[in-house]
C-alpha positions in Angstrom: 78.8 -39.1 -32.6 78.0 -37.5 -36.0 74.6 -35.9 -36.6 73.7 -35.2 -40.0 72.6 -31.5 -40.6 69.2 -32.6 -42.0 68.3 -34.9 -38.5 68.9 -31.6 -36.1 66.8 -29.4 -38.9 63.8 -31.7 -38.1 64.1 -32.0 -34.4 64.9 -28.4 -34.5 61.2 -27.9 -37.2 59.1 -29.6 -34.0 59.7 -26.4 -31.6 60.0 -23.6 -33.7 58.5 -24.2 -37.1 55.2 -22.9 -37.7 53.3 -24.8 -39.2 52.5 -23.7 -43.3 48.8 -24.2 -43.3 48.2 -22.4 -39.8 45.1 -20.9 -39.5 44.9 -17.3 -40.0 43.8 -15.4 -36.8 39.7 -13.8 -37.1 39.4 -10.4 -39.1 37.4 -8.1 -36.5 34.0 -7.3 -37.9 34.0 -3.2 -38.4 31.6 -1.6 -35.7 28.5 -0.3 -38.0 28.0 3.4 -38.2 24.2 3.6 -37.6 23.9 3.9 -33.8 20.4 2.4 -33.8 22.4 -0.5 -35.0 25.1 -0.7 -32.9 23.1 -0.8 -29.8 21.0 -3.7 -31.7 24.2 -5.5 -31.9 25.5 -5.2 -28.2 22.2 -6.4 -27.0 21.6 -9.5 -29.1 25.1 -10.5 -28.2 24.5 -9.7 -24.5 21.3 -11.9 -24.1 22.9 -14.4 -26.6 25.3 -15.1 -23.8 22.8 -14.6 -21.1 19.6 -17.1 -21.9 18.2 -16.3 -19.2 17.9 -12.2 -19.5 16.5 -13.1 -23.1 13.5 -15.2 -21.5 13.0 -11.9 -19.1 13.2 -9.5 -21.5 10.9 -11.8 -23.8 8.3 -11.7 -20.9 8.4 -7.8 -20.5 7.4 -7.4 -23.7 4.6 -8.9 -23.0 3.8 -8.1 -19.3 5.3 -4.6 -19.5 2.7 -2.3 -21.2 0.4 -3.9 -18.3 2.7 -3.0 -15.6 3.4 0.9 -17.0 -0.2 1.6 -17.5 -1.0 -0.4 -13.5 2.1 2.1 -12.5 0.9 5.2 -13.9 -1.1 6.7 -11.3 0.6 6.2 -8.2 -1.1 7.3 -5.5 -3.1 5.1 -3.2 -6.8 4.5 -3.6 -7.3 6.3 -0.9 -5.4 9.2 -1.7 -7.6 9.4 -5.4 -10.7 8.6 -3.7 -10.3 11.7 -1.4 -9.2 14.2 -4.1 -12.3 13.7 -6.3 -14.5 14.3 -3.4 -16.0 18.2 -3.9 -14.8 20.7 -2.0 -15.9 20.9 1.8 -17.3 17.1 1.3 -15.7 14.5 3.4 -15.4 11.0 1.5 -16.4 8.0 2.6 -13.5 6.4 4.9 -11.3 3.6 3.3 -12.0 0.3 5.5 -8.4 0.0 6.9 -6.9 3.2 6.3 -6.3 5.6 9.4 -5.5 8.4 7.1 -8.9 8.4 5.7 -11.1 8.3 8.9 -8.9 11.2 10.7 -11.0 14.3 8.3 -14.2 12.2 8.8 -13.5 11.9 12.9 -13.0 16.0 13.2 -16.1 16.6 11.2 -17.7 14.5 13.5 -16.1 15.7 16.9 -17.0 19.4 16.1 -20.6 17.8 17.0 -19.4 17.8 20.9 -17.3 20.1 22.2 -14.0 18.8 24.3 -14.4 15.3 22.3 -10.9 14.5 20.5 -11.0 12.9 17.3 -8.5 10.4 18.7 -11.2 8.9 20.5 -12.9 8.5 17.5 -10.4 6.7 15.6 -9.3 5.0 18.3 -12.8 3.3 18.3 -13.2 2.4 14.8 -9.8 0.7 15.3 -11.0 -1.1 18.1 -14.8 -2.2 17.3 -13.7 -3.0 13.8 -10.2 -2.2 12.6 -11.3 0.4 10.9 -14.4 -0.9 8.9 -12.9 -3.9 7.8 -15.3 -6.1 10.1 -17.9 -4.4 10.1 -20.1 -7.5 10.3 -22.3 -8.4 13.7 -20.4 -9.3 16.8 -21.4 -11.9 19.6 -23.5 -9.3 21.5 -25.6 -7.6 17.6 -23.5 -4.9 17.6 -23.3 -3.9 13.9 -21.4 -1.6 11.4 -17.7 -0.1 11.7 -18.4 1.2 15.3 -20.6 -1.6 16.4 -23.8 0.0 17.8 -26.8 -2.3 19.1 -29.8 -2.2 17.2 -31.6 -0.5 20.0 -28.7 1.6 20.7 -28.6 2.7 16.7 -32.4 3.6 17.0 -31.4 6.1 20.0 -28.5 7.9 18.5 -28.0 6.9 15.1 -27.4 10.5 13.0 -27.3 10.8 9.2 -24.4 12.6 8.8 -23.6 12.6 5.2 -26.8 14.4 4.8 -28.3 11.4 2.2 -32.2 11.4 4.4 -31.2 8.1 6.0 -29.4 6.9 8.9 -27.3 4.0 8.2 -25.3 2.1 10.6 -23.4 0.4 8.2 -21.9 3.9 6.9 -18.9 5.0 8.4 -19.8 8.8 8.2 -23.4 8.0 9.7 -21.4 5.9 12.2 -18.6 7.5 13.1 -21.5 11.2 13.7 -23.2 8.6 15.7 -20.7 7.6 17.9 -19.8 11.2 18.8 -23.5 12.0 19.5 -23.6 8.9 21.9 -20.2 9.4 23.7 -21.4 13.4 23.9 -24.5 12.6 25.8 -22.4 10.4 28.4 -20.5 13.4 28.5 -17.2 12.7 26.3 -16.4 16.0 25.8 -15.2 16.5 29.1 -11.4 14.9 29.6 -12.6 13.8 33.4 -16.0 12.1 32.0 -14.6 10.5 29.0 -13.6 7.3 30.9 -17.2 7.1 31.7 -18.6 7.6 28.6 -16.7 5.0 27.0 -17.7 2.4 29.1 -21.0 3.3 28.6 -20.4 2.6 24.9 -19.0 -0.7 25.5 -19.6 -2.2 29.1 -16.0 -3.3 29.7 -12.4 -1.5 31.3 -10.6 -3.5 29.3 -12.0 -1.3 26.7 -12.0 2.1 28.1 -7.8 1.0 28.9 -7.5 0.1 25.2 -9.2 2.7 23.8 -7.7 5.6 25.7 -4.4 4.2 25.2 -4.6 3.9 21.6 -5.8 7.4 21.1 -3.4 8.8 23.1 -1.1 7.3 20.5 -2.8 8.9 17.4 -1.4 12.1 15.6 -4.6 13.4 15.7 -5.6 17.6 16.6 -8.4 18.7 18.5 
């Protein structure tokens, strides 16, 4: 059979002809010069595609100046409370913070001889983790270390040098406790047992006490 030459031109037209009106493939957009710019561009188009880091970066704008300043000084409070105390001062204790009862507790054991510090911090832990309940127990005791009223009266010592004796201060408390365990004879490693249970009538105690301050890092 016979095709005409004009028939196979049009088959042929449907595979390989391009079409006349095609359209013309994108011109790229020349990269601007100014840097500023070009850095503008990358990141519209990067949070164009990205909704989701616009919203974020939309928020920083708005929460970040709070943030940087909140960030700015670093160290904890009771790193900044410490260094503005004066020279030779000890601060007052942060409640919770073991770093900032350790210079209070060795001011306070110089007061007896043989007394570690340890025992000190190991009883502000105990009595009141630290000063942080510091409020009356079951039994009156009051203040980080926990002293009886009548007890207070006997031994309380105003170590911060202000005229008053206040059991609800941890430098007049913790000076206290050192002058209470001293006259049960807590400066000496074989009485120290003792003298802790005179401070709080229970083994239990003495056990966790001793334990815990054989644990601390503390000198002395």
């Amino acid at each position: 059979m016979t095709v005409r030459r004009g028939a196979w031109a049009a088959i042929s037209d449907l595979f390989t002809a391009v079409p006349a009106d095609a359209t013309p493939p994108p011109r790229p957009v020349p990269a601007p010069t100014d840097p500023d710019a070009t850095f503008a561009t990358r990141l519209s188009a990067h949070l164009l595609r990205r909704p989701g880091r616009l919203v974020a970066a939309c928020l920083a704008t708005v929460v970040g100046p709070a943030v940087v300043a909140q960030a700015i000084d670093t160290r904890p409070a009771a790193r900044v409370q410490a260094s503005e105390a004066s020279d030779g001062e000890v601060p007052v204790p942060v409640p919770g913070d073991r770093e900032t009862w350790l210079p209070l507790a060795r001011r306070a054991a110089t007061t007896c001889p043989g007394l570690s510090p340890a025992v000190l911090v190991a009883i502000a832990h105990v009595e009141s983790s630290l000063g942080l309940q510091p409020t009356a127990s079951s039994a009156g005791a009051v203040g980080p270390m926990q002293f009886l009223p009548a007890t207070w009266a006997a031994y309380g010592v105003d170590g911060n040098g202000d005229g008053l004796t206040d059991v609800m201060n941890p430098i007049d408390a913790v000076h206290g406790a050192a002058r209470l365990l001293c006259a049960n004879g807590g400066g000496d490693s074989d009485r120290l047992a003792s003298a802790l249970w005179n401070y709080n009538h229970s083994d239990d105690y003495v056990r966790q006490v001793i334990g815990l301050a054989r644990l601390l890092p503390v000198a002395g």
